[in-house]
C-alpha positions in Angstrom: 80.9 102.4 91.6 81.5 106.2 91.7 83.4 108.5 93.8 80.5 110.4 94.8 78.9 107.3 95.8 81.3 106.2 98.2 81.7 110.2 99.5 78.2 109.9 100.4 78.5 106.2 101.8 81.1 107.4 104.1 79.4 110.6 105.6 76.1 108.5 105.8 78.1 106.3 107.8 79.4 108.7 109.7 76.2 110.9 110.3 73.8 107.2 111.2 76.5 106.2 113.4 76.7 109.4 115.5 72.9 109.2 115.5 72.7 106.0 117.0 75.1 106.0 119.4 73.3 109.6 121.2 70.2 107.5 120.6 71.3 104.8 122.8 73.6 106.6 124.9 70.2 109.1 125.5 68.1 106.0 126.6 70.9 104.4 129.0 70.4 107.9 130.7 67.1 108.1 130.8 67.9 105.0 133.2 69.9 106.8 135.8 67.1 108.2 137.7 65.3 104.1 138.1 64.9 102.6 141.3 67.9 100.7 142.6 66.4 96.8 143.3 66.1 96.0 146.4 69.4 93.5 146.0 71.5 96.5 145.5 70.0 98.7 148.4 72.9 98.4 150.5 75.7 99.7 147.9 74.6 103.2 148.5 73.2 105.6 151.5 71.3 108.4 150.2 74.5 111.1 149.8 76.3 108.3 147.7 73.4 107.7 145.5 73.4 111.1 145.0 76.7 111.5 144.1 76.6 108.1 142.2 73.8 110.2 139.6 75.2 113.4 139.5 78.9 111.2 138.6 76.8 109.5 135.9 75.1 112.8 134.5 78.5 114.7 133.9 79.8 111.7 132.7 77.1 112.0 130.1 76.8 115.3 129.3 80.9 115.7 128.8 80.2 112.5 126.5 77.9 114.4 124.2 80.1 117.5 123.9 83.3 115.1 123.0 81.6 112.7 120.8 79.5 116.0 118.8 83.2 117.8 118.2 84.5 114.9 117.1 81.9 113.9 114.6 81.8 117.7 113.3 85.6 117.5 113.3 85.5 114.7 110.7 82.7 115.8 109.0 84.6 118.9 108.8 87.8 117.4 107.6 86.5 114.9 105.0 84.2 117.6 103.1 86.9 120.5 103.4 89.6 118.2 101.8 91.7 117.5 104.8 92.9 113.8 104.2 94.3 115.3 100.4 95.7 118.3 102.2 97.7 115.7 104.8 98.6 113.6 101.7 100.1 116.0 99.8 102.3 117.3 103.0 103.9 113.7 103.5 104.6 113.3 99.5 106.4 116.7 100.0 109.3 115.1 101.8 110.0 112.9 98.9 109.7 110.0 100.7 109.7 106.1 98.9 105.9 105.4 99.2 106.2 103.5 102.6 107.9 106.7 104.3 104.8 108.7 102.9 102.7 106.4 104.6 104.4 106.7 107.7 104.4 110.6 107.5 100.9 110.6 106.6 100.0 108.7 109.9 102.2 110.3 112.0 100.4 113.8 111.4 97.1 112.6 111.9 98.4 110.5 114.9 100.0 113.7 116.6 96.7 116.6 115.4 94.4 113.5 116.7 96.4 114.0 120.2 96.8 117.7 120.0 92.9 118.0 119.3 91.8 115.5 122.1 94.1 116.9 125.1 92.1 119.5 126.3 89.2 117.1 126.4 91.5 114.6 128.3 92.8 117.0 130.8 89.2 118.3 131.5 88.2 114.5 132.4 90.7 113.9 134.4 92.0 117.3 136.5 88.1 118.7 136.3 85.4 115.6 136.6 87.9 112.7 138.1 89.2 115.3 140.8 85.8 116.6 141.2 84.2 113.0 142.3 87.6 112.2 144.3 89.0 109.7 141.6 92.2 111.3 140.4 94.8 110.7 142.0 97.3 111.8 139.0 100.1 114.4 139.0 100.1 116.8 135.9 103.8 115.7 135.8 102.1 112.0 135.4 99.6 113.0 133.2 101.9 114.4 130.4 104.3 111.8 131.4 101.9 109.8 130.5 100.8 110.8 127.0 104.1 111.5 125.8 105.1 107.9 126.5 101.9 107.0 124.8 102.3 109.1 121.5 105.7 107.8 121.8 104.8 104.1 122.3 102.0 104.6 119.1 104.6 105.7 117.2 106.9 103.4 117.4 104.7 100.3 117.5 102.5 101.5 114.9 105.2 102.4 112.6 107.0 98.8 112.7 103.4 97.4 112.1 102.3 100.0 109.7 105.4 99.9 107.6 106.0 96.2 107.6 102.1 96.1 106.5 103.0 99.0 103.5 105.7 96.4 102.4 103.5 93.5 102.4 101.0 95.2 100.0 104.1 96.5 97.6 105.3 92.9 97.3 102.4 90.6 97.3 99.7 93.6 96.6 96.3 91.5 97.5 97.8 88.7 99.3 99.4 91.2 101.5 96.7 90.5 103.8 97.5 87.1 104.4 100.9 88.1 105.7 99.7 91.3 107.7 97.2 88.7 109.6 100.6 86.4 110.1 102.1 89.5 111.8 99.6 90.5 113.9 98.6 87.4 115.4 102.6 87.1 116.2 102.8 90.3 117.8 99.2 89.5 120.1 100.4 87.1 121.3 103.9 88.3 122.3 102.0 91.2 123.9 99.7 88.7 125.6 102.9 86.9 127.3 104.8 90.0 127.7 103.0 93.3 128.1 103.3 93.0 131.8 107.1 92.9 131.8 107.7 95.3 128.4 105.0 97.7 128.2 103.3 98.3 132.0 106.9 98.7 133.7 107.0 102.4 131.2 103.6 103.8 132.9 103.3 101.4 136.7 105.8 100.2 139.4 104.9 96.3 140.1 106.4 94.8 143.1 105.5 91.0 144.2 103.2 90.3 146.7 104.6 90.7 150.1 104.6 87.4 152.1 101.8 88.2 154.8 98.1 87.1 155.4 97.1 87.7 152.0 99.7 85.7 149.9 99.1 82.6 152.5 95.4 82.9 151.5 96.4 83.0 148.1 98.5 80.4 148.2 96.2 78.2 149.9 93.6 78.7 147.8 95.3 78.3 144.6 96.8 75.2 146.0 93.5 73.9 146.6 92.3 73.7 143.1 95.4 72.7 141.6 96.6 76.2 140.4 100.8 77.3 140.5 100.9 80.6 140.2 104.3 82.2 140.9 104.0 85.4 139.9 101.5 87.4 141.4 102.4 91.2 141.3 100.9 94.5 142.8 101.1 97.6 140.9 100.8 101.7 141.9 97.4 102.1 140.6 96.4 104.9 143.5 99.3 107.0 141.5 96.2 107.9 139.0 93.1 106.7 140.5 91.0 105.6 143.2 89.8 102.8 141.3 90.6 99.4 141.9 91.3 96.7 139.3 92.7 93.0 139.0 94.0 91.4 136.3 95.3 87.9 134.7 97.8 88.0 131.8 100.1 85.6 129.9 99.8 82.0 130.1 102.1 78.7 131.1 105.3 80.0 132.7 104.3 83.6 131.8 101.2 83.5 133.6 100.7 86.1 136.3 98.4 87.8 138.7 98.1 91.6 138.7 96.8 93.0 141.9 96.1 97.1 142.1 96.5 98.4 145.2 93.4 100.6 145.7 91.9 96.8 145.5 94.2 95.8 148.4 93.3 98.8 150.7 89.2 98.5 149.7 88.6 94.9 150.1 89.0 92.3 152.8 91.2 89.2 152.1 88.6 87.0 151.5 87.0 89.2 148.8 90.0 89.5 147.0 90.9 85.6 147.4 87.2 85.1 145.9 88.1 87.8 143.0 91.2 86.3 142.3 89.4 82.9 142.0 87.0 85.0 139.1 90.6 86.1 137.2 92.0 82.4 137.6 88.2 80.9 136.5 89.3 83.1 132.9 92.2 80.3 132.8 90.7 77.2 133.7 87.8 77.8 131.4 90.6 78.7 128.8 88.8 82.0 128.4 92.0 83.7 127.2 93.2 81.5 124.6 88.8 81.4 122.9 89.6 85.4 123.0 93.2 85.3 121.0 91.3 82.4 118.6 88.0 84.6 117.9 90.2 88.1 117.9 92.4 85.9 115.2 89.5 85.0 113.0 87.8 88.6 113.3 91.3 90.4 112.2 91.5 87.8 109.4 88.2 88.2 107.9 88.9 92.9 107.9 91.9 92.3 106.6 90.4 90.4 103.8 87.8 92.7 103.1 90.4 95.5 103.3 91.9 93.7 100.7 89.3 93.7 98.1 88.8 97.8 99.1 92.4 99.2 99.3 93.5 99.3 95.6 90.3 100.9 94.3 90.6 104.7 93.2 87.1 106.0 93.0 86.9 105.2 97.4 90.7 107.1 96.8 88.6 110.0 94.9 85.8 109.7 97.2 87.9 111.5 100.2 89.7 114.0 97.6 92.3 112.2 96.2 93.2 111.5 92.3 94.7 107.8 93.2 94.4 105.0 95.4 97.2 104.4 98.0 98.0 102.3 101.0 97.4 104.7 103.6 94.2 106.9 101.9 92.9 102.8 101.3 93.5 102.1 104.9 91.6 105.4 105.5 88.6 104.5 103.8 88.3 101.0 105.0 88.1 102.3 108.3 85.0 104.5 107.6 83.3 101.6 105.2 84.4 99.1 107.8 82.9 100.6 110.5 79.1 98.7 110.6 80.5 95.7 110.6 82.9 96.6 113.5 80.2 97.8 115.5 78.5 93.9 114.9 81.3 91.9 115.8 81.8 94.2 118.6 78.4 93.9 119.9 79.0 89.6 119.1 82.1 90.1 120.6 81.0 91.6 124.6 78.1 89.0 124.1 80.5 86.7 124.5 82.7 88.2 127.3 79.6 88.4 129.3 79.0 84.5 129.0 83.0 84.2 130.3 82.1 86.8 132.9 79.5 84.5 133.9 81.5 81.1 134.1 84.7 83.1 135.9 82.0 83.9 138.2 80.4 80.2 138.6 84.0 78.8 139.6 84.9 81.5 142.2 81.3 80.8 143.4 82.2 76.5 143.3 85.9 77.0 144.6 85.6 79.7 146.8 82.5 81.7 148.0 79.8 83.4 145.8 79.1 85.5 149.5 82.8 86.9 149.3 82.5 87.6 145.3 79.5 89.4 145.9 80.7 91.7 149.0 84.1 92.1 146.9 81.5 93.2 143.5 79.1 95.8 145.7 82.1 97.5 147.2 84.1 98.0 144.0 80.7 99.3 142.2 80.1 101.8 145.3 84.3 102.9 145.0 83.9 103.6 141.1 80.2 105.1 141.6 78.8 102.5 139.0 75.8 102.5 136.9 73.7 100.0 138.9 70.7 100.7 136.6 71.7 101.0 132.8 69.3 100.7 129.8 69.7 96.9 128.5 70.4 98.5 124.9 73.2 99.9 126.2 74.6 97.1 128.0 74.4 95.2 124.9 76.2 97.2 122.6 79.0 98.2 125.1 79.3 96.1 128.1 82.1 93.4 128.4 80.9 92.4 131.7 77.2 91.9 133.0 75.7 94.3 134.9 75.8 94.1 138.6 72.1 93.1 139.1 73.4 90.4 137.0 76.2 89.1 138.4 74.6 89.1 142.3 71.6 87.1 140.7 73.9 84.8 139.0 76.0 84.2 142.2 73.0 84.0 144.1 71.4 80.7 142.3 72.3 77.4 143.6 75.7 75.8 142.9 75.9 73.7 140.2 
């Protein structure tokens, strides 16, 4: 096939995506103004629901004005020649080809940043602050993406390089040992991000010994459960919003408790949330994620494979050649359908596990403490309680509300 075939392939890519994804985000708000079901009447009074739409609406409309300059950017940068312009920058330091590759990121890494920031500092200091959610510092919020472009950098460089190596020794097999290395490093993230990577941005601190941890305790006694380490972390230095989490597993296991979700909810709602994080393990929901993430990075970086060599895609975003990086490049545009599949497969499944976490807090705990704890978080964070299904589909990990209440509401099995 030709270069102008594949220049063409990419920006119709490009241009359906874009079209789709206002199509869908247009019908989920279409959806804002429905009537609440009667289940969910008591999560708002009439100046919260209020609030609650006009949250939604700017939501929305700031959504259309990022995603637009972000598809003309590309658009922009693609037919002007920008990825050849970026190329030939990082082969002017006369670098071996893995330091071009590196340089070559790197820029687009740091102009991606550079070009997002205003939007990122408009969401959070302008529509967060506005609706009573941010709680950040501007000394926090650059804090914060500096560690983050620094973090990218020097992850993505180890990765990135070690992956450029790969495909100069082995050249197609290189895929098999890039899919080696990334499993390796999920899964040391997955037993160690708490300790290495949240300690840069959070403060955790164990659970104080008090009402909560005995109920805890108790509870996780109950059903067989040791868990040692169960940790709360500063999220009320950025947000209102409240969060749990579970992480790691065997020794490494551990409880993350925010502490906007302490101050918002009762014990017994966050005993029976809890019991939802620590249904993820019993039902072994964590290690089904790390297997089908595994087999979904092994089959792209096969078909990246076949793709990264070939110099008419190379041609097709305005270079003469093929390389690693340009081949990378292009995979990700051509890639991109298939992406959006797996993805949508992909939160089909995490709303199945969102269902069984849920059965076994409702058989282990209580379905009327799950439910409280679920209606007051969704009132905190001004949820959606009425989105389009299409919508919840193609980008929900978790059921909606409605859902979940119904769910919890049916006998117990």
């Amino acid at each position: 096939m030709h270069a102008t075939f594949y220049y063409y392939l990419i920006i119709g890519l490009i241009v359906a995506h874009f079209i789709f994804d206002k199509y869908i985000s247009m019908l989920n708000a279409k959806n804002f103004s429905n009537k609440i079901p009667d289940i969910l009447n008591d999560i708002y009074d009439n100046k919260e629901y209020l609030k609650s739409q006009e949250y939604k609406k700017t939501n929305y409309k700031f959504g259309i004005i990022t995603s637009t300059f972000s598809f003309i950017t590309i658009l922009l940068f693609i037919v002007l020649g920008g990825f050849n312009i970026v190329d030939t920058l990082a082969k002017s330091f006369l670098l071996n080809s893995i330091g071009t590759s590196l340089v070559f990121f790197g820029i687009l890494l740091v102009a991606n940043e550079l070009i997002t920031l205003p939007f990122s500092y408009y969401q959070t200091f302008f529509i967060e602050a506005q609706f009573g959610f941010n709680k950040s510092s501007k000394t926090t919020f650059w804090l914060d993406k500096l560690k983050g472009l620094l973090l990218g950098i020097i992850f993505g460089g180890i990765i990135l390089g070690a992956i450029n190596w790969f495909y100069i020794q082995t050249t197609q097999l290189f895929w098999i040992y890039t899919w080696a290395l990334i499993t390796g490093f999920s899964l040391l993230m997955n037993l160690f991000y708490a300790q290495l990577i949240v300690p840069i941005f959070n403060k955790q601190t164990p659970l104080e010994a008090g009402e909560l941890k005995e109920a805890i305790t108790k509870f996780s006694s109950n059903i067989g459960f040791s868990i040692d380490h169960i940790y709360v972390i500063n999220g009320s230095k950025r947000s209102t919003k409240a969060n749990a989490y579970f992480s790691g597993f065997g020794s490494q296991k551990r409880i993350t408790l925010y502490d906007t979700l302490i101050n918002d909810l009762t014990t017994e709602e966050i005993v029976a949330v809890l019991a939802h994080e620590i249904g993820h393990y019993k039902k072994k929901h964590i290690i089904y994620n790390m297997i089908l993430s595994t087999l979904v990075t092994g089959v792209s970086l096969f078909i990246l494979s076949l793709f990264i060599g070939n110099d008419a895609i190379a041609q097709a975003l305005g270079l003469a050649s093929a390389s690693f990086h340009i081949g990378l490049v292009a995979f990700g545009f051509l890639y991109a359908p298939i992406s959006e599949l797996t993805g949508i497969l992909m939160h089909y499944l995490s709303r199945k596990f969102e269902y069984q976490a849920d059965d076994f807090a409702k058989n282990t705990y209580s379905n009327t403490s799950l439910i409280s704890a679920l209606k007051t978080l969704s009132k905190k964070s001004l949820s959606n309680l009425t989105p389009h299904p299409w919508y919840v589909c193609i980008h929900y990990s978790h059921p909606t509300l409605l859902e979940r209440i119904n769910n919890l509401k049916k006998e117990q099995d």
